[in-house]
N, C-alpha and C positions, 0 to 999 in steps of 0.2 A: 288720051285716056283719062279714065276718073280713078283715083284712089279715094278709098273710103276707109273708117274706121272710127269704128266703135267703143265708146265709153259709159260709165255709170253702171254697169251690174253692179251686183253682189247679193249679201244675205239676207232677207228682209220677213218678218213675222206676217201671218194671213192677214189681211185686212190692210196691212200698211201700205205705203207708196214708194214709188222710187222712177225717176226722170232718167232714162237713157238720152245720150244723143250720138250723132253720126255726124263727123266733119268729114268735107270733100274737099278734094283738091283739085283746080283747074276752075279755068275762066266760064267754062259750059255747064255748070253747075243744073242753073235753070232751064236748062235746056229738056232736062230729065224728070219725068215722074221719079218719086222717089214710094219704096217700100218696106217695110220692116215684115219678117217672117219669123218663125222660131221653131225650133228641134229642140228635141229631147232625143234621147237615149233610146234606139228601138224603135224608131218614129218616123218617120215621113215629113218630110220640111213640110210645115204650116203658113199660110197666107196669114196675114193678122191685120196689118190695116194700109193704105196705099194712099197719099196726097199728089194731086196735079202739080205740072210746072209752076203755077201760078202761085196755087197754094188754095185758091177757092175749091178745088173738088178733092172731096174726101170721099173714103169708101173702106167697112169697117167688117171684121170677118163677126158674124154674130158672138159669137163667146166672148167675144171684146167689147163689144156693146157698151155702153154708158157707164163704162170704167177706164179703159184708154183712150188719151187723145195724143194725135198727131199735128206737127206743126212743122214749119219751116221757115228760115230765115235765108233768102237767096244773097241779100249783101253779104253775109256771111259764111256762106258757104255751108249751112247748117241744117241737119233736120232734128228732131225733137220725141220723145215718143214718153208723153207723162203715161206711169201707172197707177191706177187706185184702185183699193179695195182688191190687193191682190189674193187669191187663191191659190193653194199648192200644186194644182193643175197647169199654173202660166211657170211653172219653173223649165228651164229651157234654156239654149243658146240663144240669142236674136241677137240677127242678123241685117244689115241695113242694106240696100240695093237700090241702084238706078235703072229706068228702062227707059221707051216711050213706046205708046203713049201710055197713061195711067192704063193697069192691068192687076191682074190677082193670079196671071199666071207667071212662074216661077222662070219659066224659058223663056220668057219676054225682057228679062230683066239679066241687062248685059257687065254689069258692074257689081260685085261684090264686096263686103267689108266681110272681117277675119271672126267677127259675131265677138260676145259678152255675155258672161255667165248669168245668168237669174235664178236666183234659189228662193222660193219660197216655204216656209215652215210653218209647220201644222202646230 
């Protein structure tokens, strides 16, 4: 099995940044697309963005567009999810997830982390 969990939320003014990341536990790390999602309060878990095993194929939900980037580091066990230029709209739990293969659907994805608060202020 994977454990996962989530670090780097917290408070952050509109426009600013802030770098989440997700460490896993177990040698099959790489073995798994990895994906970040996010809820809100009243909301429907969100797809946000999704990187391959490798780490060469990405896939990004449009609203994230050319403000979040995803990364990974497989020696380490790690995945990465930089924010910029946040908006009070990305305020949300996210949540990091393994599946395969790379997917944007949420049932695909058999590993879950416990998520990390993001609060953006207007």
């Amino acid at each position: 099995q994977v454990q996962l969990v989530e670090s780097g939320g917290g408070l952050v003014q509109a426009g600013g940044s802030l770098r989440l990341s997700c460490a896993a536990s177990g040698r099959t790390f790489s073995k798994y697309a990895m994906g970040w999602f996010r809820q809100a309060p009243g909301k429907e878990r969100e797809f946000v963005v999704a990187i391959s095993r490798s780490g060469g194929g990405t896939y990004y939900a449009e609203s994230v567009k050319g403000r979040f980037s995803i990364t990974r580091d497989n020696g380490k066990n790690m995945v990465y999810l930089q924010m910029n230029s946040l908006k009070p709209e990305d305020t949300a739990v996210y949540l990091c997830a393994a599946g395969v293969p790379l997917t944007t659907e949420p049932d695909r994805y058999v590993y879950w982390g416990r998520g990390t608060q993001v609060t953006v202020s207007s």
